[in-house]
C-alpha positions as CSV (number, residue, x, y, z in Angstrom):
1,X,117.5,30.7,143.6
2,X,113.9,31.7,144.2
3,X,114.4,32.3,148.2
4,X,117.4,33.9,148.0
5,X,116.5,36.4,145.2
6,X,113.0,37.1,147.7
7,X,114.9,37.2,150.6
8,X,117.5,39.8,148.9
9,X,114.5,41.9,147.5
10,X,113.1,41.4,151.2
11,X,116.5,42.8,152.4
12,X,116.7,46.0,150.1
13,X,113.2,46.8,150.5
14,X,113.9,47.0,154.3
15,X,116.9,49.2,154.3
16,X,114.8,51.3,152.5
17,X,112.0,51.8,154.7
18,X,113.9,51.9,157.8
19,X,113.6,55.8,157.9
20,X,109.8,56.0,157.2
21,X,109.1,56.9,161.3
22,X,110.9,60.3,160.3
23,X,108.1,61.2,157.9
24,X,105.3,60.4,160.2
25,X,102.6,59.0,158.4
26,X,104.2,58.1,154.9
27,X,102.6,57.2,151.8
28,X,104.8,54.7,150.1
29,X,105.0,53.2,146.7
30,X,107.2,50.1,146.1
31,X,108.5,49.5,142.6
32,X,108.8,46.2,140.8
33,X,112.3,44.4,141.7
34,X,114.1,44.6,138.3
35,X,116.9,41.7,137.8
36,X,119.4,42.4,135.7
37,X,122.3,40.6,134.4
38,X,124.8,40.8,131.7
39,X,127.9,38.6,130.3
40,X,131.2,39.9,128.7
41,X,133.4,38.4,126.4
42,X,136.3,39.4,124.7
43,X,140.3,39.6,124.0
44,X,143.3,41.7,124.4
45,X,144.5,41.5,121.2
46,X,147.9,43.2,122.0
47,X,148.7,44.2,125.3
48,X,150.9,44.5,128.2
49,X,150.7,45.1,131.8
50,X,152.9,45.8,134.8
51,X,156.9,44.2,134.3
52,X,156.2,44.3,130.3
53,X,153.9,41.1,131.2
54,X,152.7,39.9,127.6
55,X,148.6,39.2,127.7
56,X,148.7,39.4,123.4
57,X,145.3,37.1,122.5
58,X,144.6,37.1,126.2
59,X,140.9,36.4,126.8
60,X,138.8,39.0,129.2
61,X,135.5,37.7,130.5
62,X,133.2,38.8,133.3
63,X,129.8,38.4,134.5
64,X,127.5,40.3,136.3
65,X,124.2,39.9,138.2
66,X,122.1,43.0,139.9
67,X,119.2,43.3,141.6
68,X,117.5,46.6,142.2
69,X,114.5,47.7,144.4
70,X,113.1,51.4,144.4
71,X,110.3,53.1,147.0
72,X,109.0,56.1,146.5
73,X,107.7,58.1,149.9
74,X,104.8,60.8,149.6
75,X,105.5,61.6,146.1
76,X,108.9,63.5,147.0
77,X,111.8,61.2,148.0
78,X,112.8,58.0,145.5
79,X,115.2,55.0,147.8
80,X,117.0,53.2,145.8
81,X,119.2,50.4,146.5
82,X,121.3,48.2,144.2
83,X,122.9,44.9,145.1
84,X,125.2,43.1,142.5
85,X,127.5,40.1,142.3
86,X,130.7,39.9,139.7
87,X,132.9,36.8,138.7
88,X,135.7,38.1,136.8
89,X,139.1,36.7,136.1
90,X,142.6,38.2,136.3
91,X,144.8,39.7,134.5
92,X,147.8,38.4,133.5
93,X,147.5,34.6,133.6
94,X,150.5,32.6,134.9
95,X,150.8,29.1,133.0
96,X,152.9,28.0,136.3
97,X,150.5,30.0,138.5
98,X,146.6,27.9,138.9
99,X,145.8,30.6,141.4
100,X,146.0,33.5,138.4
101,X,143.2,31.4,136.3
102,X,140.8,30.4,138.8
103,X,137.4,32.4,138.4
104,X,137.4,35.1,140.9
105,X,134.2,36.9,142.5
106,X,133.5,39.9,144.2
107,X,130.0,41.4,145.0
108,X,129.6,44.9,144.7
109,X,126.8,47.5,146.6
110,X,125.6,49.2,143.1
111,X,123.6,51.9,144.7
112,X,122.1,53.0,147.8
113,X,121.2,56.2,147.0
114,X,118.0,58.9,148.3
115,X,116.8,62.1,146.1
116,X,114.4,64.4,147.0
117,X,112.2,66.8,144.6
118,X,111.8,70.2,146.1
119,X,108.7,72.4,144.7
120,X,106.4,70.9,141.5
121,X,106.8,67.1,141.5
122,X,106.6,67.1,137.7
123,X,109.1,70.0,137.2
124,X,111.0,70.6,140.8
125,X,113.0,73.7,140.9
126,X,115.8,72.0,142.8
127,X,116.6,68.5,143.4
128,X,119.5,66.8,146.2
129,X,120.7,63.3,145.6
130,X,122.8,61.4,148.9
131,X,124.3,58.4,149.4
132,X,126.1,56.5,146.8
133,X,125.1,56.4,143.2
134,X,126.9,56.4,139.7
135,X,127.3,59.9,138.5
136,X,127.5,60.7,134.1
137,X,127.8,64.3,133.9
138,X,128.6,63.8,129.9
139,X,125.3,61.9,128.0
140,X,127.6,61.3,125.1
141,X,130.6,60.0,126.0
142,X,130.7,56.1,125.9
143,X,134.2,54.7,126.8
144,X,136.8,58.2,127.0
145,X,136.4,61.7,128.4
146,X,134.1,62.0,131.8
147,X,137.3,62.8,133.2
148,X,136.7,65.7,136.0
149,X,135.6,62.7,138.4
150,X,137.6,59.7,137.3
151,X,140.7,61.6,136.6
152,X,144.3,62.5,138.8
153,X,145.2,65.7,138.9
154,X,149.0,65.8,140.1
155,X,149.7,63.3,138.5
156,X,147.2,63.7,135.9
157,X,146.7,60.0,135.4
158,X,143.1,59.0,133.2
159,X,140.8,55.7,133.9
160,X,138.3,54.0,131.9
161,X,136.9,51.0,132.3
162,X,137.4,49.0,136.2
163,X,135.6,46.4,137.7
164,X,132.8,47.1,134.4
165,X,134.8,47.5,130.9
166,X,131.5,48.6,128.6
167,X,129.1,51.1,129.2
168,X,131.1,52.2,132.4
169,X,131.6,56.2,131.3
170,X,130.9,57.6,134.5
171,X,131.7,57.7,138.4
172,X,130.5,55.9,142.1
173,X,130.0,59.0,143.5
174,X,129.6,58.6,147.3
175,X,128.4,61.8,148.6
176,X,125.8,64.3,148.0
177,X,124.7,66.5,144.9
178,X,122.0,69.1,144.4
179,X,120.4,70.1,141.3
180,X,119.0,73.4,140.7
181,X,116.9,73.8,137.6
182,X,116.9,76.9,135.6
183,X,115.1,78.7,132.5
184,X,112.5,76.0,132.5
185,X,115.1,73.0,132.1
186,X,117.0,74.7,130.1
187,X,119.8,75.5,132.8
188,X,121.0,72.9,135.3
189,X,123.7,73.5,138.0
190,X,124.5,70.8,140.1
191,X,127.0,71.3,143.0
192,X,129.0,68.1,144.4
193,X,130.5,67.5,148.1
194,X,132.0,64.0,147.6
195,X,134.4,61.5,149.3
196,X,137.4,60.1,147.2
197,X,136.4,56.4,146.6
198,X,139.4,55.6,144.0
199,X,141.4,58.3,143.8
200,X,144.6,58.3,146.1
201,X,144.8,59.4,149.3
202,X,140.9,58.0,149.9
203,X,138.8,59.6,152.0
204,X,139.3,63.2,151.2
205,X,136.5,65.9,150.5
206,X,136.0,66.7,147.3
207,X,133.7,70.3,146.4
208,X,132.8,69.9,142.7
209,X,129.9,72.7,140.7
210,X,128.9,71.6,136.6
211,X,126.4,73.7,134.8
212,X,124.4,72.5,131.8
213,X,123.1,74.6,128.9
214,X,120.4,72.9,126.6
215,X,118.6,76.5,125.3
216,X,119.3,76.1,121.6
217,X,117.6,73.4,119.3
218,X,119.9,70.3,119.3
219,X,122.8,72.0,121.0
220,X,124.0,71.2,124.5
221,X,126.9,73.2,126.3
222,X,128.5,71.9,129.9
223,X,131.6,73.4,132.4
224,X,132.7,72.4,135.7
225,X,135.4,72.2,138.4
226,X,136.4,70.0,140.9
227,X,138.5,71.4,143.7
228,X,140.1,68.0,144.4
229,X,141.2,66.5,147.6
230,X,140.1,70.1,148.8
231,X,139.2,68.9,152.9
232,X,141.8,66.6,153.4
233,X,141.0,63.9,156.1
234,X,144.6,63.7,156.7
235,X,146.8,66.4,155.5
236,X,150.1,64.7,156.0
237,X,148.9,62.1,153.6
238,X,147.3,64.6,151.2
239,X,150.6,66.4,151.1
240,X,153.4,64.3,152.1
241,X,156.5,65.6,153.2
242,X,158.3,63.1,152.1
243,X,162.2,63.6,150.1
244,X,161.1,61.9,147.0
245,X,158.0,64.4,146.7
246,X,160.0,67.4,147.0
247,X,162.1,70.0,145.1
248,X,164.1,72.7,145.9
249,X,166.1,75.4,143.8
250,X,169.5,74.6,142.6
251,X,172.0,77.6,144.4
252,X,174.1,77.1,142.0
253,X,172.0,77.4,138.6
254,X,169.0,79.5,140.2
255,X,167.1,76.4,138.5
256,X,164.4,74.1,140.0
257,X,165.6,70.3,140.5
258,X,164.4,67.1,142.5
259,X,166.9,66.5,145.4
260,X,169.7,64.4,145.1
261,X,170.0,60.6,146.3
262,X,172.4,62.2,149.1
263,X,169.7,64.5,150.3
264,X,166.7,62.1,150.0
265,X,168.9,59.9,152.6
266,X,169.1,63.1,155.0
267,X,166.5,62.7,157.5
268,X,162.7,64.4,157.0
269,X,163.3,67.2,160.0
270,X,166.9,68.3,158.6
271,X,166.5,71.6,156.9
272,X,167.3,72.0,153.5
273,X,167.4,75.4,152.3
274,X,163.7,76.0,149.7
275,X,162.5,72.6,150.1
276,X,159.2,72.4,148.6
277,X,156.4,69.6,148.3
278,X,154.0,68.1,145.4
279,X,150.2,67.8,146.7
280,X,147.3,65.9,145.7
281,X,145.3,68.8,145.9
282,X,144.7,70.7,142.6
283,X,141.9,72.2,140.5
284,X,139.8,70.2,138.0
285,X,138.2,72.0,134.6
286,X,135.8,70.7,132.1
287,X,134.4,72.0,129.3
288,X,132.1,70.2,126.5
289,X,129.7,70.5,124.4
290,X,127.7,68.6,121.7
291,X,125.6,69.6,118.5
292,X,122.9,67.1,117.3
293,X,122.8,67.7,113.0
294,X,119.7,65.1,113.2
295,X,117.6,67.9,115.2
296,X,118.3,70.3,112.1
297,X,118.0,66.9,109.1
298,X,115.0,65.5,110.6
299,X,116.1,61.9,108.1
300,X,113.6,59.2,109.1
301,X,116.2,57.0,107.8
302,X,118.3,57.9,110.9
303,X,117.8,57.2,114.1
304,X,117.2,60.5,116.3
305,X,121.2,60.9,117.5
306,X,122.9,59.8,114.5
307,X,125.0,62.2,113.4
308,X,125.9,63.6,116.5
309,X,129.0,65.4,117.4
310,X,130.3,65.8,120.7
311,X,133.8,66.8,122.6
312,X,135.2,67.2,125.9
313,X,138.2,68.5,127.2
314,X,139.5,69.5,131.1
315,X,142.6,70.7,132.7
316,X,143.9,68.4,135.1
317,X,145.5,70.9,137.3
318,X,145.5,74.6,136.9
319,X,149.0,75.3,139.0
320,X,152.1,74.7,137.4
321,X,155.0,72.8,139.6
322,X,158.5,72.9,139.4
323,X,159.8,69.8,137.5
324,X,157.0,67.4,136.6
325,X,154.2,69.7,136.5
326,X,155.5,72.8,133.9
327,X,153.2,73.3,131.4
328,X,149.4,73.2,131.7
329,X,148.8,72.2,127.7
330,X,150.3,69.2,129.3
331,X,147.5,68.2,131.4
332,X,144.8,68.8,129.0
333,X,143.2,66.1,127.3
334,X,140.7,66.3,124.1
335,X,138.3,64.0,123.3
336,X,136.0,64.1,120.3
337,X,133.1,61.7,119.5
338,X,130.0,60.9,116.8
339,X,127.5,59.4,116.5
340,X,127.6,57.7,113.2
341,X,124.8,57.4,111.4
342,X,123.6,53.5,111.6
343,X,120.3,53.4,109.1
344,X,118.8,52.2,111.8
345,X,120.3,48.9,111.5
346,X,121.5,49.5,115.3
347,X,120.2,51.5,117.8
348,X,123.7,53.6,118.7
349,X,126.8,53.6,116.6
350,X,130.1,55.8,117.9
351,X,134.0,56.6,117.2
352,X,135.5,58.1,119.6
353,X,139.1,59.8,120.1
354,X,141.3,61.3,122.4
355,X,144.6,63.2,122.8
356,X,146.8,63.9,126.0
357,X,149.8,65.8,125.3
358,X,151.5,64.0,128.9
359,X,155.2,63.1,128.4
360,X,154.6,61.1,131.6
361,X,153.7,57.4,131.0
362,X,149.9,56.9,132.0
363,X,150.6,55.4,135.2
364,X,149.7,55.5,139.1
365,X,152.3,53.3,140.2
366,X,153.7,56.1,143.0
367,X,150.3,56.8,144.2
368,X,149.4,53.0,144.7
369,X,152.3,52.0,146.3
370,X,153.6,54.8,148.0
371,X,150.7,57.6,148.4
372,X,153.1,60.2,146.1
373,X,151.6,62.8,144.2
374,X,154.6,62.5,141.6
375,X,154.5,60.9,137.7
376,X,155.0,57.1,138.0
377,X,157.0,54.6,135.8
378,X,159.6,57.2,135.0
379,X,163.6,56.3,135.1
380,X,163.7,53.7,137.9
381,X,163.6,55.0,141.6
382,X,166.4,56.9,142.6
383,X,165.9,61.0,142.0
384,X,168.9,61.2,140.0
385,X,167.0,58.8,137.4
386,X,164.2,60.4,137.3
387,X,165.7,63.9,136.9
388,X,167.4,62.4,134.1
389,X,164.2,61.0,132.3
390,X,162.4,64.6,132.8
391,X,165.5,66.4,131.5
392,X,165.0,64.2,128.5
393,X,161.1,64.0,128.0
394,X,161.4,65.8,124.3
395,X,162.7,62.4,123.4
396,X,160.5,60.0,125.2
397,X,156.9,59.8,124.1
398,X,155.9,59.4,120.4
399,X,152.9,61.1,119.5
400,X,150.7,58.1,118.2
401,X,151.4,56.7,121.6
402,X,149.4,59.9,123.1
403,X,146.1,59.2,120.8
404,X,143.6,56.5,121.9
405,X,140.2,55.9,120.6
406,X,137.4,53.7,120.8
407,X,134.5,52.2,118.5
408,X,130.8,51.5,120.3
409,X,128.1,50.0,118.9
410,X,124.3,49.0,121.1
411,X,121.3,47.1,119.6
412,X,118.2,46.1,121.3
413,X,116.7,43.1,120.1
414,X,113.9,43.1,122.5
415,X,112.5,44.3,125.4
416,X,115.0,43.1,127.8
417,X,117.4,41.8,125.8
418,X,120.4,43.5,124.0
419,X,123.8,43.0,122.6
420,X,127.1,46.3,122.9
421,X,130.3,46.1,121.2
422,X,133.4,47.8,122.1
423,X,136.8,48.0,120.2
424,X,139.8,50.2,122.1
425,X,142.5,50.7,123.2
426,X,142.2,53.2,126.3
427,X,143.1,53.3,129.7
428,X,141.4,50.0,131.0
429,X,143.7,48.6,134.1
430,X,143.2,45.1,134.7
431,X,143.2,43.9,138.0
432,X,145.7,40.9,138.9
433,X,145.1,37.5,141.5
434,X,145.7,39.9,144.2
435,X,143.1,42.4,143.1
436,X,145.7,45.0,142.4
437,X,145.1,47.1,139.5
438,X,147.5,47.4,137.1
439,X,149.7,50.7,136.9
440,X,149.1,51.2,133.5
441,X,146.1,50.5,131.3
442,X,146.4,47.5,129.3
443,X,146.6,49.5,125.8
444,X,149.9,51.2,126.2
445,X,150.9,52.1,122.6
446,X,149.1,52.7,119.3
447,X,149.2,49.5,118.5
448,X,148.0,47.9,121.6
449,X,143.8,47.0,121.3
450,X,141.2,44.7,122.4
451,X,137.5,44.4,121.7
452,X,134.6,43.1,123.8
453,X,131.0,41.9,123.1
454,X,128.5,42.1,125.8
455,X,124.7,40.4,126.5
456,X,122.7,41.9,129.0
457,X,119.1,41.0,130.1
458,X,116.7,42.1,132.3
459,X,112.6,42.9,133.9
């Protein structure tokens, strides 16, 4: 174990230092390797996944291992490179399938990542981070929200959790961001040119801009956009002319409709009078703030964020469509958190809750399978059903079933050494044997939850 974690230090530590003839003469400072590891437990309490698949008292458990090295060169540019290893299991479990229970592991390149400080090293006017690195935009949010990165737009499908279920709030970003620092710190704007990692079709450009506000005592005040899919790398695939991604306008009602099963048959080249096309292109909002009434109490029997309030909310899409994409209060979800106050018998204590008005099921089953920018999961497959289930979406979705939430709780007991708690139900997507994710999260309904504890160490 001891010459393979050298060796792997060995191997980051070059990677790193392979550019250093560009600088000339270089002065630079290695870091400490830190090790860190953690170890999940928990259970789906109720559940369900693809094919109404039962996983009710199914356990989840996964464990992680990490090793990061950083160098810094002449004071200005921080390397740092992350290397990690995860054993998982899969999600559901087949009694008469061995292959769904075996332990499965994957490893995973955690960062590998360059930022450079422009101006004053210990307050830089501007700052540009490359390479790939995990991005948290909102310093609140624990489990929902984040969602201008991590989010579809058409459809507007939301993801927590992934390969990391706790503390996972955030995005891979692989691309490159620059900081510009305002008013003394208390302005930051931060422009994005990223490649689509997760979201379908991959490989596409993504432009993104996010400003932070911090000028007043324990307030803090964030916007963004993100012009997805914006430089496609294959337009076809961005937006597919495909029968089943179309619409056209009804000559006989003046109305908007999705074609018939007759006309999805007719070949992709045979004209059909106003034919139009959904696209995975679209324009992301965000908006959130946070207010801090601890700033303002000043209780030593709280810790310094208790009492903490905090929301977020985006548009996931600013056009309207024909059909599936009507109304933009559709595609707008709300999240609003605290920070409850712990006596400082833990270090971080939260409730968390969300609302997305969508009368479309949460799922990405056409953009998995068939790279559609159209709801999944809705009426079967033929147009006909699924002009049927819009015509009737009034009737579809209750509205506890559009309400998640989440409870989050983090305690150090030492240096090194510290215990998190999560109880949700919110858009976590297992994966299955195969590593496929699953087209909806796992928490479906109001009633659907699971809770996880978590161990972590490190130096």
């Amino acid at each position: 174990m001891v010459i393979r974690v050298r060796f792997l230090s060995g191997a980051i530590s070059a990677v790193l230092i392979m550019q250093l003839t560009a600088f000339g003469e270089a002065t630079v400072k290695h870091e400490p390797t830190r090790i860190g590891a953690w170890i999940d437990a928990g259970q789906v309490v109720k559940g369900k996944v693809d094919n109404d698949a039962d996983v009710d008292m199914q356990v989840i458990t996964r464990s992680k291992v990490a090793l990061i090295q950083q160098a810094t060169i002449n004071e200005r540019l921080l390397l740092t490179g992350a290397l990690g290893g995860l054993f998982f299991y899969s999600l559901p479990v087949d009694r008469n399938g061995p292959h769904t229970r075996l332990t499965k592991f994957t490893a995973v390149l955690e960062e590998a990542s360059g930022k450079y400080k422009f101006g004053d090293l210990e307050k830089p006017g501007f700052e540009t981070k490359f390479g790939l690195f995990f991005e948290k935009y909102n310093p609140d949010a624990k489990n929902l929200g984040e969602y201008l990165f991590r989010s579809g737009a058409y459809p507007g499908y939301i993801q927590t959790g992934g390969w990391y279920i706790l503390n996972s709030a955030g995005y891979f970003l692989q691309g490159i961001q620059g900081n510009l620092h305002l008013m003394d710190g208390g302005l930051d704007v931060e422009g994005f040119l990223y490649m689509e990692r997760d979201l379908e079709p991959t490989y596409d450009l993504t432009p993104a801009l996010i400003a932070t506000y911090r000028g007043l005592k324990g307030f803090e005040f964030g916007a963004g956009a993100a012009f997805n899919h914006l430089i496609p790398a294959k337009p076809s695939i961005t937006t597919p002319e495909n029968s089943y991604n179309s619409y056209i306008t009804d000559s006989a009602t003046g109305k908007p409709r999705l074609l018939t099963f007759a006309e999805t048959q007719l070949p992709d080249s045979t004209p059909v009078p106003g034919k139009q096309y959904y696209t995975f292109q679209g324009t992301k909002l965000m908006a959130r703030a946070s207010l801090n009434l601890q700033a303002y109490l000043n209780s030593d029997a709280l810790n310094p964020e208790d009492l903490k309030i905090y929301g977020e909310i985006a548009v996931l899409g600013v056009k309207d469509y024909p059909v599936y994409y009507t109304n933009i209060t559709k595609r707008m979800p709300l999240m609003l958190g605290m920070n409850l106050p712990t006596f400082k018998l833990v270090d971080k204590m939260v409730l968390e809750m969300e609302y997305y008005n969508s009368d479309f099921p949460n799922s990405i089953e056409e953009v998995y399978e068939k790279t559609l920018p159209i709801p999944g999961t809705i009426g079967g497959v033929s147009t006909q059903a699924r002009q049927d289930y819009v015509d009737s979406l009034a009737t579809r979705r209750m509205l506890r079933n559009k309400i998640k939430w989440t409870f989050w709780m983090q305690k150090e007991i030492t240096s090194g050494l510290g215990l998190t708690f999560q109880v949700a139900s919110d858009h976590f997507r297992p994966m299955n044997f195969n590593l496929k994710p699953a087209y909806e999260p796992v928490t479906q309904t109001w009633n659907d939850w699971y809770y996880m504890f978590r161990i972590n160490f490190g130096f």
